[in-house]
ChimeraX commands (.cxc) that place a marker at each C-alpha (Angstrom):
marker #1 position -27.63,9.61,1.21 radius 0.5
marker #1 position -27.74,6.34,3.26 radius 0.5
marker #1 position -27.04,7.41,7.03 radius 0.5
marker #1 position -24.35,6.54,7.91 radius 0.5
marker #1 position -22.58,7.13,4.47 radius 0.5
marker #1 position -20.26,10.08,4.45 radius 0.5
marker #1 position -17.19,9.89,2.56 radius 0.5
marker #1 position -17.46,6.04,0.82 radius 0.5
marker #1 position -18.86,8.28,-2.67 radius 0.5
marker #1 position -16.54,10.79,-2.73 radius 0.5
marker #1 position -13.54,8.65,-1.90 radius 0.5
marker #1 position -14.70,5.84,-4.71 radius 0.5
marker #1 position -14.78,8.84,-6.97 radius 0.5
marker #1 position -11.58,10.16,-6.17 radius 0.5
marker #1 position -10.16,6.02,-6.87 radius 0.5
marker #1 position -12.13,6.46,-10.48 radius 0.5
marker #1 position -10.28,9.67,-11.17 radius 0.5
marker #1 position -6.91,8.14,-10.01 radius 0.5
marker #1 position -6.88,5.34,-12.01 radius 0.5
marker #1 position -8.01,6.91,-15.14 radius 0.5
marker #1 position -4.77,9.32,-14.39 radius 0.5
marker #1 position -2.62,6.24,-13.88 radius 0.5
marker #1 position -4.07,4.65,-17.51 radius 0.5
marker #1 position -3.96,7.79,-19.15 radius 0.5
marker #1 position -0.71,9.94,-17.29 radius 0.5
marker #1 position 0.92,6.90,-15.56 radius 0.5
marker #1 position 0.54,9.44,-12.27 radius 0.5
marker #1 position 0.24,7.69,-9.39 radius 0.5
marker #1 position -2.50,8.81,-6.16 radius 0.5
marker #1 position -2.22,7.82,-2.78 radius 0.5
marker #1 position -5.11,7.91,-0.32 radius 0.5
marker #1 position -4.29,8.22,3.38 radius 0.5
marker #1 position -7.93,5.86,4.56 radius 0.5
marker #1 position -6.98,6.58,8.78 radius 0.5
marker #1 position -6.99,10.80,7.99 radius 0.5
marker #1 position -10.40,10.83,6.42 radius 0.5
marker #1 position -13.52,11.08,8.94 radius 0.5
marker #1 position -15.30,7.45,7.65 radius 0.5
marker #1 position -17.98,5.41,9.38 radius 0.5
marker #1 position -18.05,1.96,9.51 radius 0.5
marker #1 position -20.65,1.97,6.83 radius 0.5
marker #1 position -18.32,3.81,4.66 radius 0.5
marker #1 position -15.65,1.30,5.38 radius 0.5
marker #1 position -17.52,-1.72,4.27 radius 0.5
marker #1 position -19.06,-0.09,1.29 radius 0.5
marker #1 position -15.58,0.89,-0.19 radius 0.5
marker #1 position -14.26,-2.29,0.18 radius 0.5
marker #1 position -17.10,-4.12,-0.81 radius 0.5
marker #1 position -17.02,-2.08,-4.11 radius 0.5
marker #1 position -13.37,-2.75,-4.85 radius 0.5
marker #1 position -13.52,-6.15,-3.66 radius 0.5
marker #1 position -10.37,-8.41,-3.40 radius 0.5
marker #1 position -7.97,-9.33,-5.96 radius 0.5
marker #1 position -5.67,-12.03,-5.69 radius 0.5
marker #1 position -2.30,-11.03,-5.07 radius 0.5
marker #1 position -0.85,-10.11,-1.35 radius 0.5
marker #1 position 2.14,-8.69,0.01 radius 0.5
marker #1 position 2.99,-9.33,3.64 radius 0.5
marker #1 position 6.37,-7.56,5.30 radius 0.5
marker #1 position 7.13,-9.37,8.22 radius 0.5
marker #1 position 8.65,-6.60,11.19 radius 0.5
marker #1 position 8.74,-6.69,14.57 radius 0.5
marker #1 position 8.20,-3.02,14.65 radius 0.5
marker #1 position 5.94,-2.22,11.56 radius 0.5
marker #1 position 4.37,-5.74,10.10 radius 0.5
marker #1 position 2.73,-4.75,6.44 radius 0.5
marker #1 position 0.10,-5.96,4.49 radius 0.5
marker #1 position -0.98,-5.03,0.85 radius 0.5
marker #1 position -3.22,-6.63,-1.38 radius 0.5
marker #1 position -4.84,-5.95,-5.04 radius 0.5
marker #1 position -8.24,-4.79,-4.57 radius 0.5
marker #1 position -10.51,-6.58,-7.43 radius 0.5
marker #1 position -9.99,-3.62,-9.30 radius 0.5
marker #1 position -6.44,-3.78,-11.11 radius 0.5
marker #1 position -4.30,-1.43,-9.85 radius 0.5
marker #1 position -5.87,-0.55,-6.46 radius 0.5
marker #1 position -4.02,-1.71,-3.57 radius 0.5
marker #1 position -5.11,-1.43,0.25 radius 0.5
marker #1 position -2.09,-1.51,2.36 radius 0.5
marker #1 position -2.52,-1.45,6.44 radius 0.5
marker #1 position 1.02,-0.79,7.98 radius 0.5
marker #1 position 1.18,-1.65,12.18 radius 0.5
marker #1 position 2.58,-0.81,14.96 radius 0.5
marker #1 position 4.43,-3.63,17.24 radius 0.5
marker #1 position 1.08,-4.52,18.47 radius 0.5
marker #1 position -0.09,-5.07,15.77 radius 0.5
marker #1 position -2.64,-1.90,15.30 radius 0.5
marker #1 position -3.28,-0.24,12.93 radius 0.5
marker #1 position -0.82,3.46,12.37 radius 0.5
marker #1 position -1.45,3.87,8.47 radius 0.5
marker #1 position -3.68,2.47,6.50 radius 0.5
marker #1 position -3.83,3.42,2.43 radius 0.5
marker #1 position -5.68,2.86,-0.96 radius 0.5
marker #1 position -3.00,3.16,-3.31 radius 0.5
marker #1 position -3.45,3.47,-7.13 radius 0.5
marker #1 position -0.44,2.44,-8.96 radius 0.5
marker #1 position 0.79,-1.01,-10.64 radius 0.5
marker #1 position 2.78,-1.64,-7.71 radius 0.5
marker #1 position 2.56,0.19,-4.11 radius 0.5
marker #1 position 5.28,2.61,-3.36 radius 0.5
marker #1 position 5.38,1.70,0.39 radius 0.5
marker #1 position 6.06,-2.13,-0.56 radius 0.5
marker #1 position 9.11,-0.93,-2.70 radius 0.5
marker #1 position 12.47,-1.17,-1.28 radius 0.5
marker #1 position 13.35,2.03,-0.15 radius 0.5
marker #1 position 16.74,3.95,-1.11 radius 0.5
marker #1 position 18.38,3.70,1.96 radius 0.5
marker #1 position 17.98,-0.42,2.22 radius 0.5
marker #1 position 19.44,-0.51,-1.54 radius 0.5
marker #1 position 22.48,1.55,-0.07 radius 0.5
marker #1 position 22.80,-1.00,2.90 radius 0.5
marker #1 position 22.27,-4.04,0.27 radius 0.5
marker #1 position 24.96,-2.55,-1.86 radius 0.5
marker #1 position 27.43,-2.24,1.06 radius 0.5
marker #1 position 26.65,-5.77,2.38 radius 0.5
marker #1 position 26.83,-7.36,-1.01 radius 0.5
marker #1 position 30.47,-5.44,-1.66 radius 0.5
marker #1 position 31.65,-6.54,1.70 radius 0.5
marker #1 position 30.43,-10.66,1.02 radius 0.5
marker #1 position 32.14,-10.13,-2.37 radius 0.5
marker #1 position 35.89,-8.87,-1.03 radius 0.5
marker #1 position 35.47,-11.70,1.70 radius 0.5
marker #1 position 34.85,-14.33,-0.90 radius 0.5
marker #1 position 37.60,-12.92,-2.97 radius 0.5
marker #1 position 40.30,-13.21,-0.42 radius 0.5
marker #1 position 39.51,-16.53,0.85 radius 0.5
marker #1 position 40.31,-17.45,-2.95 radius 0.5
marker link #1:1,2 radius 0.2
marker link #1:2,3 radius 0.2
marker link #1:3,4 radius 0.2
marker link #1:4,5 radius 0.2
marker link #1:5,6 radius 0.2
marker link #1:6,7 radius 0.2
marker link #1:7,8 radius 0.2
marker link #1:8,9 radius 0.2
marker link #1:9,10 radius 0.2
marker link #1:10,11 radius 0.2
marker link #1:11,12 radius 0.2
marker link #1:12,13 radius 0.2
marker link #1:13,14 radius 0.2
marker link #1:14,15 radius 0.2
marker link #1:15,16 radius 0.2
marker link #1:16,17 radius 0.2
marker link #1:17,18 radius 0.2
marker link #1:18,19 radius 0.2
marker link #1:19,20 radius 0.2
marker link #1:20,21 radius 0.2
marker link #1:21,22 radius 0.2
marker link #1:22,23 radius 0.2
marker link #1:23,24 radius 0.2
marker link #1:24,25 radius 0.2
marker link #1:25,26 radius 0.2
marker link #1:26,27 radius 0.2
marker link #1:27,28 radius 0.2
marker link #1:28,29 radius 0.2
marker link #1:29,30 radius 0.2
marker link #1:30,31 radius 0.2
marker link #1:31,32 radius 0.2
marker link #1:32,33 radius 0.2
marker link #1:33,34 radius 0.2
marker link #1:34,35 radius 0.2
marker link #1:35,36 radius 0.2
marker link #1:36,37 radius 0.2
marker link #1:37,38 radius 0.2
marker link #1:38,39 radius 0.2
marker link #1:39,40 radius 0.2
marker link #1:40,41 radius 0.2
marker link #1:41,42 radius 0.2
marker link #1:42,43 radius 0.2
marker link #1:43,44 radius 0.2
marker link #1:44,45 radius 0.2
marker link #1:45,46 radius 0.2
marker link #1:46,47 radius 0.2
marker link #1:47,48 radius 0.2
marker link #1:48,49 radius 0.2
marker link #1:49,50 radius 0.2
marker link #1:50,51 radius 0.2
marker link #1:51,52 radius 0.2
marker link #1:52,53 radius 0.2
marker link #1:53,54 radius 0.2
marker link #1:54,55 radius 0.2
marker link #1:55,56 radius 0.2
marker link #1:56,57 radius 0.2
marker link #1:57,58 radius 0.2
marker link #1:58,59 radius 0.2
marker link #1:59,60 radius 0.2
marker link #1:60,61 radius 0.2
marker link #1:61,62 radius 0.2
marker link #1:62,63 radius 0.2
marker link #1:63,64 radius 0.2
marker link #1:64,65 radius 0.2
marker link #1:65,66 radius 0.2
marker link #1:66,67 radius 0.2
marker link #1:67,68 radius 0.2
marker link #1:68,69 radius 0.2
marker link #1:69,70 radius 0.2
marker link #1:70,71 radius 0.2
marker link #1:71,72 radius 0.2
marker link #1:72,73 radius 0.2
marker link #1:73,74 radius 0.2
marker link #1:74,75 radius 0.2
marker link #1:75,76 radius 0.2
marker link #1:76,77 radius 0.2
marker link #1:77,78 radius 0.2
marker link #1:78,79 radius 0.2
marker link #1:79,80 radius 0.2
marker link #1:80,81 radius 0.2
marker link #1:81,82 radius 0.2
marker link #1:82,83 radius 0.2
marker link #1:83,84 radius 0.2
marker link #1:84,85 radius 0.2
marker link #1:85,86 radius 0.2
marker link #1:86,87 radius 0.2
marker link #1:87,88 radius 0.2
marker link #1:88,89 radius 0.2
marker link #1:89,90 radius 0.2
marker link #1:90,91 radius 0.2
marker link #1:91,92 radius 0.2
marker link #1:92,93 radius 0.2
marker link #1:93,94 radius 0.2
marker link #1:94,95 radius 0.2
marker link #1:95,96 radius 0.2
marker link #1:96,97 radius 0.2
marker link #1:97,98 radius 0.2
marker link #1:98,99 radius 0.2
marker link #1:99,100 radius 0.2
marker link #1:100,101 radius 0.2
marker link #1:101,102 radius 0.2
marker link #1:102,103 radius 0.2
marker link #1:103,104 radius 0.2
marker link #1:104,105 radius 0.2
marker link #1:105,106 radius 0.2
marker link #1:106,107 radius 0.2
marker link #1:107,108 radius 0.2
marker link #1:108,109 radius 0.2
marker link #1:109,110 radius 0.2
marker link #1:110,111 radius 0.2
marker link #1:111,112 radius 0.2
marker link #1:112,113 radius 0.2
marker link #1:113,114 radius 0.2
marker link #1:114,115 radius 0.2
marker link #1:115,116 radius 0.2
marker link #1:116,117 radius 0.2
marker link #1:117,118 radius 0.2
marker link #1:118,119 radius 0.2
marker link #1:119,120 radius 0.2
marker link #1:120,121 radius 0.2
marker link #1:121,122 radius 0.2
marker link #1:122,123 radius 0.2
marker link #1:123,124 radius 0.2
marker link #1:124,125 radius 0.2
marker link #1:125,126 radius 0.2
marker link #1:126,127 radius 0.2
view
C-alpha cells in the first residue's frame, strides 16, 4: 500500500457496503471521519474518490455552524459540524438520502409546535 495510506481503502469499502444496504435495505450508516486514525493522504484520497456533488446544506449557529454537502456519489454526504471557532468537533460521511444531523430534531418540532399554537391564540383574540 501507498505510504501514507492507512484507512482511505477500508473506509471507501465500508461507503460501498453502506450504500448497497441503503439501495437494497433502505438502512442507513454513519461514519464518524474525526474517530478513525487517517493521514492526510487518506483524507484527500477519500474525497477525491467521492468527489463533490452539487447540493449543500449550511446551518448557520453561533455555537455549532454546519455544513453538509452530496459527495458526487448520490447518497453520500460529508457533514463537518464546529465549534464557535469555527473548528472542527465532528466531522461525518453519512450514507442516507438525506443526513440525519441536518434533520430537525424532535425537541425543535416540540418548540415549533408550541410557538406556532401560541402565534395562533394571539391572532385569534386580536380577531
Amino acid at each position: 500500500m501507498s505510504e501514507g495510506l492507512m484507512n482511505a481503502l477500508p473506509i471507501l469499502r465500508e461507503i460501498l457496503i453502506a450504500l448497497k444496504e441503503l439501495y437494497e435495505k433502505g438502512e442507513e450508516h454513519i461514519i464518524y471521519i474525526n474517530k478513525l486514525p487517517l493521514t492526510q493522504k487518506d483524507r484527500e484520497l477519500i474525497l477525491d474518490v467521492l468527489g463533490r456533488g452539487q447540493v449543500r446544506i449550511y446551518y448557520s449557529s453561533k455555537t455549532q455552524p454546519a455544513e453538509w454537502w452530496e459527495t458526487g456519489i448520490y447518497g453520500v454526504w460529508v457533514g463537518v459540524i464546529k465549534d464557535r471557532d469555527g473548528k472542527p468537533i465532528l466531522e461525518t460521511v453519512e450514507i442516507t438520502y438525506f443526513p440525519k444531523l441536518a434533520s430537525a430534531q424532535r425537541e425543535d418540532i416540540r418548540e415549533s409546535i408550541k410557538y406556532l399554537e401560541r402565534r395562533l391564540s394571539e391572532i385569534e383574540e386580536v380577531r
